[in-house]
Each structure stands twice: as structure tokens, then as C-alpha cells.
C-alpha positions in Angstrom: 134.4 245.6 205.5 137.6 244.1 204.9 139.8 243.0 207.3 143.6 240.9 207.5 144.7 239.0 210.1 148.8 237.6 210.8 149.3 233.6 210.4 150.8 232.0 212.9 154.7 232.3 212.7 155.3 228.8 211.8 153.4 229.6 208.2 154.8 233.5 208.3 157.3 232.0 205.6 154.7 231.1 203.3 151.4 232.7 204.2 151.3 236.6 203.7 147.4 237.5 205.4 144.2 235.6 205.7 141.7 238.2 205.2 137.8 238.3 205.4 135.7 240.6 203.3 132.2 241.0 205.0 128.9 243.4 205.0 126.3 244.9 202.6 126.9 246.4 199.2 125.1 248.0 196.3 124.0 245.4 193.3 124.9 246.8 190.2 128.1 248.3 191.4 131.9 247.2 191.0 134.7 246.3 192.8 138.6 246.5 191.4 140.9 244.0 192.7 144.4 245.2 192.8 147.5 243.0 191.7 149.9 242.5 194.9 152.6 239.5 193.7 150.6 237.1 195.7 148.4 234.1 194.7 145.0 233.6 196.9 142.1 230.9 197.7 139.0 232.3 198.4 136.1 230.9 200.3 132.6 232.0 199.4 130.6 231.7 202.8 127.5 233.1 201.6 124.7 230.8 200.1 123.7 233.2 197.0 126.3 234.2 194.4 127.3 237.0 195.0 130.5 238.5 192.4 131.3 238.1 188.5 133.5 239.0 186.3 133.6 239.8 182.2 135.1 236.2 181.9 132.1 234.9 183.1 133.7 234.1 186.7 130.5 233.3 189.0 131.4 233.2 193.0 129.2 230.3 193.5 127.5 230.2 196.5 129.7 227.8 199.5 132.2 227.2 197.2 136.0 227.7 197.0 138.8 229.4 194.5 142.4 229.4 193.5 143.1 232.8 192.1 146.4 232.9 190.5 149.1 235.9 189.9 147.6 239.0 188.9 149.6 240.7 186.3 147.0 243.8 186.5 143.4 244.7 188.2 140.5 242.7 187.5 136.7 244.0 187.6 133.9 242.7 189.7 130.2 243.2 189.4 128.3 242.8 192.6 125.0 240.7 191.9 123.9 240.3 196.0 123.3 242.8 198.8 125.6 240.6 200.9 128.9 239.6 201.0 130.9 236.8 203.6 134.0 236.1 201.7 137.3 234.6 203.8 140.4 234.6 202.2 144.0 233.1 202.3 147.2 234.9 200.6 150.4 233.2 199.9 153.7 234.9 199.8 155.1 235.2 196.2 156.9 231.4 196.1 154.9 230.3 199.6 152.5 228.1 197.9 155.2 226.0 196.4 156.2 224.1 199.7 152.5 222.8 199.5 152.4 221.6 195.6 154.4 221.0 192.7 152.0 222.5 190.7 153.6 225.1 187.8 152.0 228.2 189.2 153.0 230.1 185.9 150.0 227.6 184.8 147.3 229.7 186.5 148.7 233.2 185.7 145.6 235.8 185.7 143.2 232.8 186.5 140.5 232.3 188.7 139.7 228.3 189.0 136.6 226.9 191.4 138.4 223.8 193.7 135.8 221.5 192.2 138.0 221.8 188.6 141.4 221.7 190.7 143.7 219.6 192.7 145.7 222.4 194.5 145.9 222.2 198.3 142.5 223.0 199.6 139.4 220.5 198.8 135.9 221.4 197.4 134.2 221.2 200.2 136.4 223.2 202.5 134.4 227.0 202.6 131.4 224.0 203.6 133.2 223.2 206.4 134.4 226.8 207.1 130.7 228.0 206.9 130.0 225.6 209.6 132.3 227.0 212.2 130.3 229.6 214.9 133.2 232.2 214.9 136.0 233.4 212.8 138.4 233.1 215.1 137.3 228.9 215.0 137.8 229.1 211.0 141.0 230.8 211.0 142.2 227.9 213.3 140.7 225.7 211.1 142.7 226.6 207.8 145.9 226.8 210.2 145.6 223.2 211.5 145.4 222.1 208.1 147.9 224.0 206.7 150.4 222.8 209.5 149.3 219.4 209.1 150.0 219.7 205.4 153.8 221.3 206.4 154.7 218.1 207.3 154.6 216.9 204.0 156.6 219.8 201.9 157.6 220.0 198.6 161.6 221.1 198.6 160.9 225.0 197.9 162.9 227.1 195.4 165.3 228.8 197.8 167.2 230.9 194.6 163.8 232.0 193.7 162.6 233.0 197.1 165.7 234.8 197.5 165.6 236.7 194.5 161.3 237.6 194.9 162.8 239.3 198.4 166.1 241.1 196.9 163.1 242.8 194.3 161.2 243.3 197.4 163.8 245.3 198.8 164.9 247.1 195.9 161.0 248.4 195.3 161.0 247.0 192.1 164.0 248.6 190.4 167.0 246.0 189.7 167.2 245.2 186.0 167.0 241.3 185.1 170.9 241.3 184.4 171.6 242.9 187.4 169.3 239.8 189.0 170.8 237.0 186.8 174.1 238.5 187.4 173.5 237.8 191.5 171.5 234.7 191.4 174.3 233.5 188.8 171.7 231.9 186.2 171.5 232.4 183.3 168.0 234.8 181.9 165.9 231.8 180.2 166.5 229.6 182.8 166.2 232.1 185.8 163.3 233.5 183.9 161.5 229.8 184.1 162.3 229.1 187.5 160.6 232.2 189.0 157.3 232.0 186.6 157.2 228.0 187.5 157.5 229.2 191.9 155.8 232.5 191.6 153.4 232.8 188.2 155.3 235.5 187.2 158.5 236.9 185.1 161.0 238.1 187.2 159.7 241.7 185.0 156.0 240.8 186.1 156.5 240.8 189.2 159.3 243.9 189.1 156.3 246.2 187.9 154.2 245.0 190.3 156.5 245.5 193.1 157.4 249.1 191.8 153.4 250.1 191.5 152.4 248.6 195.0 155.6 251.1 196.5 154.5 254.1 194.6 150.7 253.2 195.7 152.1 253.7 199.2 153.9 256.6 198.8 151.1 258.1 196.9 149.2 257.6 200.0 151.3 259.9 202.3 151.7 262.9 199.5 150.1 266.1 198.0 149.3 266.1 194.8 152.3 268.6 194.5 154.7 265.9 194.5 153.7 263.6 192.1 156.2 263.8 189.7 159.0 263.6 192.7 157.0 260.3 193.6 157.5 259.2 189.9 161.1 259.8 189.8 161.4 258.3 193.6 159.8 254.8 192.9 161.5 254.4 189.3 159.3 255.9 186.9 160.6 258.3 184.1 158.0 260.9 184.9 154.2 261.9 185.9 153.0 261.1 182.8 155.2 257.5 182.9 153.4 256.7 186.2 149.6 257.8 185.3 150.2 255.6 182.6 151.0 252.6 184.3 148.6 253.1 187.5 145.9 253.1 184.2 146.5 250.0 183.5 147.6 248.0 186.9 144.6 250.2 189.1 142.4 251.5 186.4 142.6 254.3 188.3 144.8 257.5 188.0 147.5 257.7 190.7 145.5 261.0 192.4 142.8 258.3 193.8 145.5 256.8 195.9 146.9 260.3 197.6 143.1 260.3 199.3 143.3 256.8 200.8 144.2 256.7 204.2 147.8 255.0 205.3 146.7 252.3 207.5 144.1 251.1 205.6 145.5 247.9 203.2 144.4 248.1 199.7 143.4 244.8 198.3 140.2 246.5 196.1 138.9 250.0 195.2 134.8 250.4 195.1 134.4 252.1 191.6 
């Protein structure tokens, strides 16, 4: 049901996947959306609402979303049998060559385009809905988005740099070990990142540490769990159930079941 597809390599920089979420699912039931370091718009193509949240967060039918930085997972309720929902991800820092808005603003947010002046209009999952094919709406939103390249905002280059060194290091380098090679000092360094990102330069640490262990979780026994804690930075089993608990909602077992090539944006509880 869900799906990702690669941007074109002009956008790689700045646009991580553009995913669709489509098919039938069981009213009544819930979805768990995983944090990933990554800021979204969603496009509701259907013409019911069809999702909710305990903040009452409707998915209005044809209309469009900014979701901001995730700091854990968030809680769906389905309320239709169908769902036709097309998605765009930036990379941590990507959005920032298209606005100047502070993204620390919309931290754990989800905001409709009719409250927001971020990018995308109101009336683009209209237009999107109107296209035959997705192949024809995925070139849509790329001929806008290249079009809107050629105005960028000048992007945070010591920030994107620094969101790629904690990349690399799965999560693991201490802040002074990051001030100490970005040469800033914390507070500052510390704004910077929230202002390009929406997160601390911790935030998104942990979240970078939990998305590693989720993947080595998902080519292990349940044997090795605590060698998968100690591996990805955790102080022990108990250390990394904890913190799955509150990121997933889930205990780090659920994740040994999943298969490998399957991306994991949201679990079905």
C-alpha cells in the first residue's frame, strides 16, 4: 500500500522520497507514523476524510499539509475504507532552499496549506487529483519544484554539513564533539540547526540513532538484542526497549519481524 519513488537528481539534494500511500483499510483501526529527521507535505486525494489524530488533526478531503519534525510517533485513527494519500519528503535542511521560514516553528505540527504560506498552495492536491496517472502528478510537483529552484533561499551549508556528519556517525557524536568540528559555539550551533532542520542537534541525534537500530533490528534474532543495543549506542536492552517505547510505541522485537526491503514510514497497530 505504500510505495517511494527517487526525485529527479537535480532536487536529490533537497528532496529525500515522494511517496504514495493507497488501498482499503479497516475504520476503527490505527496507524503509527514513525519519526525519520525529515519534514513532509501531504496531499489528501480522496474526497472523504479519511485520518485523525488525538489533536484533533482531520485529513480533509482534497486538501494539503505541512507536517513538521517529528520528535517521536504520532497516532492515526482511520475513519474511511479508502485511502489515496501522495506525499513529498524533504531532506533534514532541504526545505530551506525553498523558504525562509524558521522550521523549529512547526516542530511536531501538522498545519493544512489553507493556514500556511510554505511552498505549496491550497489548491495543489486539487490540481494533483486532476492528473490521470501518477507518474503525470509526480511530474507535476517536480516542475514546480524546479521552477521554484530558481528562486533559492541561500541554504545553511554548516548545518547541512553537520545533519550528514550525524548521519554518518548513526547518531553517536556528542554536541561538543559537533561544536568542536563545526567550530560554533553550543547556543548558537544549537539555533542554527533547529531554525534549518526543526530540530536540536540532540533531537535529531536520537532520531538518527533509533532509525539505525530499527534497521539492524530488522536483520537480527531476537538473540542479539542486547549486542544491537550496545552496537547502535545504547547502554543496554533494557536502554533501547525504552526508547523504541517512546519514539515507535512499539518494543524493538516488532521490528526484528519486518522484512529488510520494505521502508518503514508507519506500523498498522
Amino acid at each position: 500500500m505504500y510505495q517511494e519513488y527517487q526525485p529527479h537528481a537535480i532536487l536529490a539534494p533537497y528532496i529525500d522520497k515522494y511517496w504514495e500511500v493507497k488501498g482499503e483499510l479497516e475504520p476503527g483501526s490505527y496507524m503509527k507514523i514513525l519519526p525519520d529527521g525529515c519534514t513532509d507535505f501531504i496531499f489528501n486525494l480522496k474526497d472523504t476524510g479519511n485520518l485523525e489524530d488525538n489533536r484533533q488533526f482531520i485529513a480533509k478531503p482534497l486538501h494539503g499539509y505541512f507536517v513538521g519534525a517529528m520528535k517521536t510517533y504520532s497516532e492515526l485513527l482511520v475513519r474511511a475504507r479508502s485511502i489515496h494519500m501522495l506525499g513529498v519528503r524533504f531532506t533534514p535542511c532541504g526545505l530551506t532552499v525553498f523558504t525562509r521560514e524558521a522550521l523549529g516553528e512547526f516542530t511536531n505540527q501538522r498545519v493544512c496549506l489553507q493556514d500556511l504560506n510554505l511552498l505549496f498552495h491550497e489548491e495543489f492536491a486539487v490540481w494533483l487529483r486532476e492528473k490521470a496517472t501518477l507518474g503525470e502528478r509526480l511530474l507535476f510537483i517536480e516542475e514546480y519544484l524546479l521552477l521554484r529552484l530558481k528562486y533559492a533561499e541561500t541554504i545553511d551549508k554548516q548545518v547541512v554539513w553537520t545533519a550528514g556528519l550525524i548521519r554518518q556517525a548513526g547518531g553517536l557524536l556528542s554536541i561538543r564533539e559537533l561544536t568542536d568540528r563545526v567550530c560554533l559555539c553550543q547556543r548558537h550551533f544549537e539555533r542554527r540547526f533547529k531554525h534549518a532542520t526543526g530540530f536540536t542537534p540532540k533531537e535529531y541525534s536520537r532520531i538518527v540513532k533509533f532509525r539505525r537500530a530499527m534497521d539492524v533490528l530488522r536483520q537480527v534474532s531476537r538473540d542479539n538484542l542486547f549486542n544491537v543495543s550496545v552496537d547502535c549506542g545504547y547502554y543496554d536492552s533494557s536502554h533501547l526497549v525504552k526508547e523504541f517505547k517512546k519514539l515507535s510505541g512499539s518494543s524493538p522485537v516488532v521490528f526484528m519481524s519486518l522484512p529488510e526491503d520494505v521502508p518503514i514510514t508507519y506500523l498498522d497497530v
